[in-house]
C-alpha positions in Angstrom: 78.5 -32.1 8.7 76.4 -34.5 11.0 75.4 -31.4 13.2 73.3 -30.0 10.0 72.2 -33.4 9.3 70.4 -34.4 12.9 69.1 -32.0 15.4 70.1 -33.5 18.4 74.3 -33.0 17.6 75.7 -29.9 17.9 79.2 -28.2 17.5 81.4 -26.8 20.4 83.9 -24.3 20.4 86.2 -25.2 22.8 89.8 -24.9 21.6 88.9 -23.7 18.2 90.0 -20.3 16.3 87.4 -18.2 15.0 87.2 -18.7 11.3 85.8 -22.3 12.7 83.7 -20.8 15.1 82.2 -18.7 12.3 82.4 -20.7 9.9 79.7 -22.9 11.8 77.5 -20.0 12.5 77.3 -18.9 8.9 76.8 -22.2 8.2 74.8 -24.3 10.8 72.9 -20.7 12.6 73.9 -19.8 15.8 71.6 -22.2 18.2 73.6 -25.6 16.7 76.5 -23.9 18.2 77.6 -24.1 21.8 80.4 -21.7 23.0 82.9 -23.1 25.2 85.9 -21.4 26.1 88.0 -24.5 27.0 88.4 -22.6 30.5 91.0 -22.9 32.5 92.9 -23.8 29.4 92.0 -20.9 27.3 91.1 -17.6 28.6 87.4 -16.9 28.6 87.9 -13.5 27.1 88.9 -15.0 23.7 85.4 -17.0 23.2 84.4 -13.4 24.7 85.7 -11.4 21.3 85.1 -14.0 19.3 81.3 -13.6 19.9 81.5 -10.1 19.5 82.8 -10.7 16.0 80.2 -13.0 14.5 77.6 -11.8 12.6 74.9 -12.7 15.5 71.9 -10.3 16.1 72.1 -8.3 19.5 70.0 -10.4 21.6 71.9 -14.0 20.5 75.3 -12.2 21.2 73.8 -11.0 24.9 72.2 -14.5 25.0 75.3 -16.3 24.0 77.5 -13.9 26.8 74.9 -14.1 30.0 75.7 -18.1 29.3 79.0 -17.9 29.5 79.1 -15.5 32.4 76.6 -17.7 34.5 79.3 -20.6 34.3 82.5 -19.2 34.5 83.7 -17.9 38.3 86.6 -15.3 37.5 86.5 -12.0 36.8 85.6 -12.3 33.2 81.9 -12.3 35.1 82.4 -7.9 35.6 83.6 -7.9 31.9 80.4 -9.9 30.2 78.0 -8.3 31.6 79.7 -4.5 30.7 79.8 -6.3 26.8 76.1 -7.4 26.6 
């Protein structure tokens, strides 16, 4: 992977399912991984669960919700911040 290889490219997850999205963690750590939700195409909520599945320490799962939540302007704003 080119991401492991150079530290200025990362992986997005945007559109993927979350074996990908896991797969990179396990793989790459969680800070060569940006989570997109692929919003308004995808609900936010998935990316959402799918963080709360990954084997991420407490403070990069509240870190990797409080960014989503700061860009996304529905209600899935109410429902981060109860999660993290």
């Amino acid at each position: 992977m080119l991401s492991g290889k150079y530290d200025n490219v990362y992986l997005e997850t945007s559109g993927n399912t979350y074996f990908f999205i896991d797969r990179a963690v396990k793989t790459l750590g969680p800070s060569k991984v940006i989570f997109g939700s692929d919003f308004p195409h995808e609900h936010p909520l998935v990316l959402v669960r799918s963080i709360e599945l990954l084997n991420l320490s407490p403070k990069e799962k509240k870190r990797k919700l409080k960014t989503i939540c700061k860009f996304c302007q529905t209600k899935i704003h109410v429902t981060c911040l109860k999660m993290a």
